[in-house]
C-alpha positions, 0 to 999 in steps of 0.5 A: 897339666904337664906339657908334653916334651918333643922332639923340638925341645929337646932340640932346642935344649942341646943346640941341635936340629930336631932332624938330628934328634929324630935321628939319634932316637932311631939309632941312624947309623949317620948319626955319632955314638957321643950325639946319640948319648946326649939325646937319650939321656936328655929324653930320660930325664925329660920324660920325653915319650915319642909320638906313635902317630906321627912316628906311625906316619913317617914308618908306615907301621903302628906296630899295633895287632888288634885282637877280636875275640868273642867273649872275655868271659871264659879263661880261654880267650885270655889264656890265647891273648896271654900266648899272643902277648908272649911273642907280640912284646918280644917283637916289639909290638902292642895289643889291642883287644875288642871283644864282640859279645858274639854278636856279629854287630859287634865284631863288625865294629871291631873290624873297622875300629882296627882299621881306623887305629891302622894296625898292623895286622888282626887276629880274630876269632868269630862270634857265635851269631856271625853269619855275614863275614864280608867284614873279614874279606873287607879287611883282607881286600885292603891288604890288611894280614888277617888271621883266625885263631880258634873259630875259623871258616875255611872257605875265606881263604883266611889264613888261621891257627886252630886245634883239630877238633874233629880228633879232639871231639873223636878222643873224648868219645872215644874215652866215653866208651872205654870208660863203659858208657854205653848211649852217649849225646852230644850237645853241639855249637852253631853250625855256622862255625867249623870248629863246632861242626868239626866237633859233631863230625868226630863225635860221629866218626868215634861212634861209628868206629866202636859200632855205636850206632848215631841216633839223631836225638842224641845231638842236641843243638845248643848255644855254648853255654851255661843255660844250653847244657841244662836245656841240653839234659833236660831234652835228654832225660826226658827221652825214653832211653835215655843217655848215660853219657854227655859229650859237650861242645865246650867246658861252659856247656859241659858246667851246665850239664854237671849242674843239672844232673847234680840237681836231679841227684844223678851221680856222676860219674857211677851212673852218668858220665860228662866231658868238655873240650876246652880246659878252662881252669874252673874244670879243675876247681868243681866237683866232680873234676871236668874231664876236658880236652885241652886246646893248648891256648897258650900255644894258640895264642904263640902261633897265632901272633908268629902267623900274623908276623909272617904275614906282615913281614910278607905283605902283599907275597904270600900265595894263598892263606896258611893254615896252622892245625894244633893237635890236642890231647886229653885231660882225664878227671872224674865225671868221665871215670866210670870204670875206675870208680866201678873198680873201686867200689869192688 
């Protein structure tokens, strides 16, 4: 196994005190431009690489971000881990991913596993079984800047970067009933969540508003999942007046909901109408197309690391946590055209 270079042979190489050599790697101003040359060139054709550890020691900083997400499985996560790792290499900084399954377990390690590899700062989006959060405020009591991305809780006094959901769920109702839909369900979130209770809350508001009357057995509590829109449609076609329109809490949910219809043979959209929120990229590739609302992930992810950026440039002076609210818009395709496919047929 090659040895590893350091700093004291390079020293030893070109006759100098490894102090000096630490210097002319940091670019110290006391050190000359002819010396700092020499050095570099020499680490170059060493193959030296600096120890972050020890370099992390002598700093005070890791220059790591860890980034807790719930799942890898949907496009979402890595479209916001794409944003954060835009702007995190432009500022010189490293990524570290834990994915917590949406278990609240899970994100509990990831907390302490961030901790221990003492990054920087944490970006964190809360699992869907996280009921205790004292793992959040745990990091926050050791000064550590820490921010939610996506799924956050308000009452933490965590700073955060999300989309408005509630106008998102608003729109994308909204958009039901123009197109014609007439009884239109929501399969919902976790409530233990605000951005999934942020989504019922819209979904309300836009039927109230167009004097479509909330009948509570047209909001089915669901998981996020696959599974959930089929038990979701499922419990709605078997009702007695059933809807003609689902409203999903997310395209996952949204991607059962088109599957179990397709399986009854109910046509979409002539005679049932389904709309997602997220955008992940399968919504564009099935048949029919998804209608979605679009979370700006990339965008997320941009401002997620320009906060925590800030907050660890103002560690320890920042008065209150900041909250970052992106505004969304929607993606309109085929299971949510009722009209025009109508129009069409004329």
């Amino acid at each position: 196994m090659k040895k590893r270079i350091t700093i004291n042979d390079i020293a030893r190489e070109l006759g100098i005190t490894a102090a000096t050599v630490s210097r002319a790697l940091s670019d110290h101003p006391e050190i000359s431009s002819v010396t700092k040359k020499k050095v570099k060139d020499l680490a170059a054709h060493m193959d030296y690489m600096p120890n972050k550890v020890a370099s992390s020691l002598r700093s005070g900083t890791t220059k790591l971000i860890g980034v807790l997400i719930p799942t890898a499985e949907h496009s979402f996560f890595g479209s916001v881990i794409h944003g954060i790792s835009n702007i995190a290499s432009q500022k010189g900084y490293d990524v570290l991913i834990y994915q917590s399954n949406e278990t609240e377990e899970l994100e509990k390690k990831g907390i302490e596993t961030f901790i221990n590899a003492r990054v920087d700062g944490i970006l964190a989006s809360i699992a869907k079984a996280t009921t205790d959060f004292s793992h959040f405020t745990y990091a926050k009591e050791k000064n550590i800047p820490i921010a939610f991305f996506d799924r956050v809780k308000d009452d933490l006094e965590i700073s955060s970067v999300s989309i408005n959901d509630y106008q998102g769920a608003y729109l994308a109702t909204e958009s039901l009933i123009n197109a014609g839909y007439k009884r239109i369900a929501h399969i919902a979130g976790p409530q233990n969540i605000k951005t999934f209770s942020d989504r019922i809350s819209g979904y309300k508001a836009a039927l109230a508003n167009y004097h479509f009357a909330f009948e509570p057995g047209l909001l089915y509590p669901g998981n996020i999942s696959i599974e959930a829109g089929r038990t979701g449609t499922k419990h709605f076609l078997s009702l007695a007046i059933p809807p003609d329109a689902i409203f999903a809490v997310e395209d996952f949910t949204a991607l059962g909901v088109l599957k179990e219809l397709k399986y009854r043979s109910i046509q979409v959209p002539e005679k049932f109408g389904v709309f997602g929120f997220c955008n992940d990229l399968f919504g564009e590739h099935i048949t029919p197309t998804l209608s979605t609302v679009d979370q700006k992930t990339v965008t997320m992810g941009e401002e997620a690391f320009q906060l925590i950026y800030e907050l660890i440039l103002n560690r320890g002076t920042t008065n209150g946590s900041l909250t970052r609210v992106l505004q969304p818009s929607l993606i309109i395709r085929e299971s949510s055209q009722k009209q025009h496919t109508i129009n069409q047929l004329k």
